[in-house]
N, C-alpha and C positions, 0 to 999 in steps of 0.2 A: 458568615458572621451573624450573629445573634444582637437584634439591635440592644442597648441598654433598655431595661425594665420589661422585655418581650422573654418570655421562657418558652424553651424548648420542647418541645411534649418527649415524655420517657427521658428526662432528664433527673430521676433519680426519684423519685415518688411524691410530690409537689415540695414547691419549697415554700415558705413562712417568709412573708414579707413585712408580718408583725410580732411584735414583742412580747408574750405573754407575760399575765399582770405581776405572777413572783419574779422577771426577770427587772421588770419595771423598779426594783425595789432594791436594787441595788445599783453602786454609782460605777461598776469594774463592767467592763466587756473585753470580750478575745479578740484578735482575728488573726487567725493562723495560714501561714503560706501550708504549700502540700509537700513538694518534690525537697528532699532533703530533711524536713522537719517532719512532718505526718508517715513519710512513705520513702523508702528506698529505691527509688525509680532509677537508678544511674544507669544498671545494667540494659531495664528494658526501654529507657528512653535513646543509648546507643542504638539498640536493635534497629528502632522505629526511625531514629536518623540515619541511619546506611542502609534503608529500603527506600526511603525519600530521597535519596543526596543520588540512589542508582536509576530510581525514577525518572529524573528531571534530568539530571544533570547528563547520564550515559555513562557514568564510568564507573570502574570498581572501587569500593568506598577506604580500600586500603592504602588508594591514590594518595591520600590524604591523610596527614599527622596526627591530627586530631581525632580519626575515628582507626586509627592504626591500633588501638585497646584500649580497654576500660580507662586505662590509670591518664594516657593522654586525652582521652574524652572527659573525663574530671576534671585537668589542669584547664581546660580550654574553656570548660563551663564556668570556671572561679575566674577566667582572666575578661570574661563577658560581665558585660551588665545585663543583659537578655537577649534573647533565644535570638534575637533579628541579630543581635550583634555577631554574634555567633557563628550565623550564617555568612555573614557579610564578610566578617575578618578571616573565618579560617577556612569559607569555602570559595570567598571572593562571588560569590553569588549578587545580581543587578536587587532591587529593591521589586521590582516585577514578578522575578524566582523567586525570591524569599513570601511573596503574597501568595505564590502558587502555593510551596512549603505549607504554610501554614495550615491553606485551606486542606491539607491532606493530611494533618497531621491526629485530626480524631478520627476519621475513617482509617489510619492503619492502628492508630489507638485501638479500637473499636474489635480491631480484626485481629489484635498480639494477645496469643492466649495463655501470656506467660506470669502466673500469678506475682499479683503485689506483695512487697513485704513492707510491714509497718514497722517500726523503730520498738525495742524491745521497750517494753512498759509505757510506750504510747497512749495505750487503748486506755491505762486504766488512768494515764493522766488526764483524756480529752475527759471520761466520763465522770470523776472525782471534779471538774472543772464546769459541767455542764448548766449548775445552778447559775452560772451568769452567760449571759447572750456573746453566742460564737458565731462563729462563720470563719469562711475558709475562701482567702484569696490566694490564688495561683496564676502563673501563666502557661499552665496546663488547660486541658480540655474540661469544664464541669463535666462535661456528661459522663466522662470516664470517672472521675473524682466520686459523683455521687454514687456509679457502680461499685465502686471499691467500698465505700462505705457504708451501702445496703449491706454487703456480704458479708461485712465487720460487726453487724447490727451496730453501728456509730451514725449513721447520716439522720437522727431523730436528735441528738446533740447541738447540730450547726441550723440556723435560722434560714441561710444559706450559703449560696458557693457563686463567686461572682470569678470565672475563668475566663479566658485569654478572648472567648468568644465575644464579649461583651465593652471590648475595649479595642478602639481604634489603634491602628498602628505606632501613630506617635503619643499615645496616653498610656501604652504598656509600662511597668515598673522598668526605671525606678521616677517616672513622671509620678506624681502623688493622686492621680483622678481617681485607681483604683480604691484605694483609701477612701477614699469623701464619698467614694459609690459606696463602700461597704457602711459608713457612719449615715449615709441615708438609709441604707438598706434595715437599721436598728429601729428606725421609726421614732417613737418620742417616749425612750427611756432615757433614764436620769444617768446614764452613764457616765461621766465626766474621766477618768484613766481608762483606755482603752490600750491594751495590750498586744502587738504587735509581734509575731515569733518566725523567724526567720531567718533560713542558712546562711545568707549571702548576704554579701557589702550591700547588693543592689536593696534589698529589703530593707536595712539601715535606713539606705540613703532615700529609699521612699515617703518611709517615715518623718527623714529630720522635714523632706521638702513639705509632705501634708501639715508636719505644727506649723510651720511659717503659713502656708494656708490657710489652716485653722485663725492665726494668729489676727492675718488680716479681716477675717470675715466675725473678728470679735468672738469664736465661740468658745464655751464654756470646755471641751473637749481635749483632752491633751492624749498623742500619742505615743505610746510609749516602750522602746524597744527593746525587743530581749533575742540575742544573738544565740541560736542554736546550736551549735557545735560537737556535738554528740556523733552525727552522723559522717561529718567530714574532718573531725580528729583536729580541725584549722586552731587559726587563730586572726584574731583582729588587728593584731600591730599594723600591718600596712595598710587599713583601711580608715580612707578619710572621714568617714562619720563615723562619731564612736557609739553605741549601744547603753542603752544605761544596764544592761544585766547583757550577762552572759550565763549561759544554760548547756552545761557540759552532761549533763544525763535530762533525761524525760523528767524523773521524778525533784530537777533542780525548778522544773516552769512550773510545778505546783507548788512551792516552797517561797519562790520570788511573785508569785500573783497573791498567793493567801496572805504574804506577808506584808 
């Protein structure tokens, strides 16, 4: 694990822990999840979880409902709140394995040479978006995240990339720390609507928890959620925090931020 504010050397070609002056100058900032919103990972995050679950656990990963295909590896990821839950509910794995899991999970990252696909018109969203201060929170690996987006020529876009590395086990989404890490990590721009984009309930519901944090610590900062839905076809009806935007294409998150 990578302490909070320590970076990892070959983590992506350094990252910007300040805010350059034209960004200072407006009051909008991003911060975009990766897996579902940025990146199509579904197929090769199964991969990397039925080489992990054959690791630890010893058995064949077909055992198991959940990594039985694509379609029930999907349903199982939307009925989580995150990756621990995941582990926990549908591999019944102790809170000890899921610490091992974890720590293995950018070394087989690292080692899947199975290219990323980005969400069609993605690219020309993040860069059309780039004049105000981004970053990209996940509970994926940074160091993978930032390889992906050296090769996209995108990672000169995001200020940085605050991943799973950098956050304790029980401050993972949807607890709100990542958030307030990311709003430190902007430094001292006037941003006041910070934008929020992400697939799942669980991103919502990080959001609604960091405004009440916001709330009490007085700050000027409001964040503000836009539900992706492009890549998982979903919808929001059953989910207990609602989004203030929904974003059924790429080119809908530049329409709802400019606007």
């Amino acid at each position: 694990m990578v302490p909070s504010g320590h970076l990892p050397e070959g983590a992506g070609g350094g990252f910007l822990l300040t805010v350059p002056a034209t960004h200072a100058m407006t009051d909008k900032a991003i911060i975009w999840d990766y897996d579902g919103t940025i990146a199509d990972t579904q197929a090769v995050n199964l991969t990397i979880t039925k080489k992990i679950m054959h690791r630890l656990m010893g058995t064949r990963p077909e055992e198991y409902s959940a990594l039985a295909s694509l379609e029930n590896y999907i349903s199982a990821t939307k009925r989580a709140m995150n990756w621990r839950e995941l582990y926990r509910d549908e591999f019944k794995m102790s809170e000890e394995s899921i610490d091992e899991a974890g720590a293995l999970w950018t070394e087989y990252q690292l080692d899947e040479s199975s290219e990323t696909i980005l969400y069609e018109g993605i690219e020309d969203a993040i860069r059309s978006l780039a004049r105000y201060p981004s970053l990209i929170f996940s509970q994926n690996s940074r160091t993978k995240i930032a390889q992906v987006l050296e090769r996209k020529n995108l990672r000169r876009c995001f200020l940085d990339i605050i991943g799973y590395e950098e956050l304790s086990s029980a401050n993972q989404k949807p607890a709100p720390d990542g958030l307030l890490l990311c709003l430190d990590r902007l430094g001292p721009s006037n941003s006041r609507h910070v934008f929020f984009i992400g697939d799942h309930e669980t991103d919502t519901l990080c959001g609604h928890r960091a405004n009440m944090a916001l709330r009490e610590r007085r700050a000027g900062a409001r964040i503000i959620n836009i539900a992706a839905l492009y890549g998982s076809k979903g919808s929001t009806s059953g989910w207990q925090i609602k989004p203030d935007h929904i974003a059924e294409s790429t080119q809908e998150i530049v329409r709802i931020i400019e606007s």
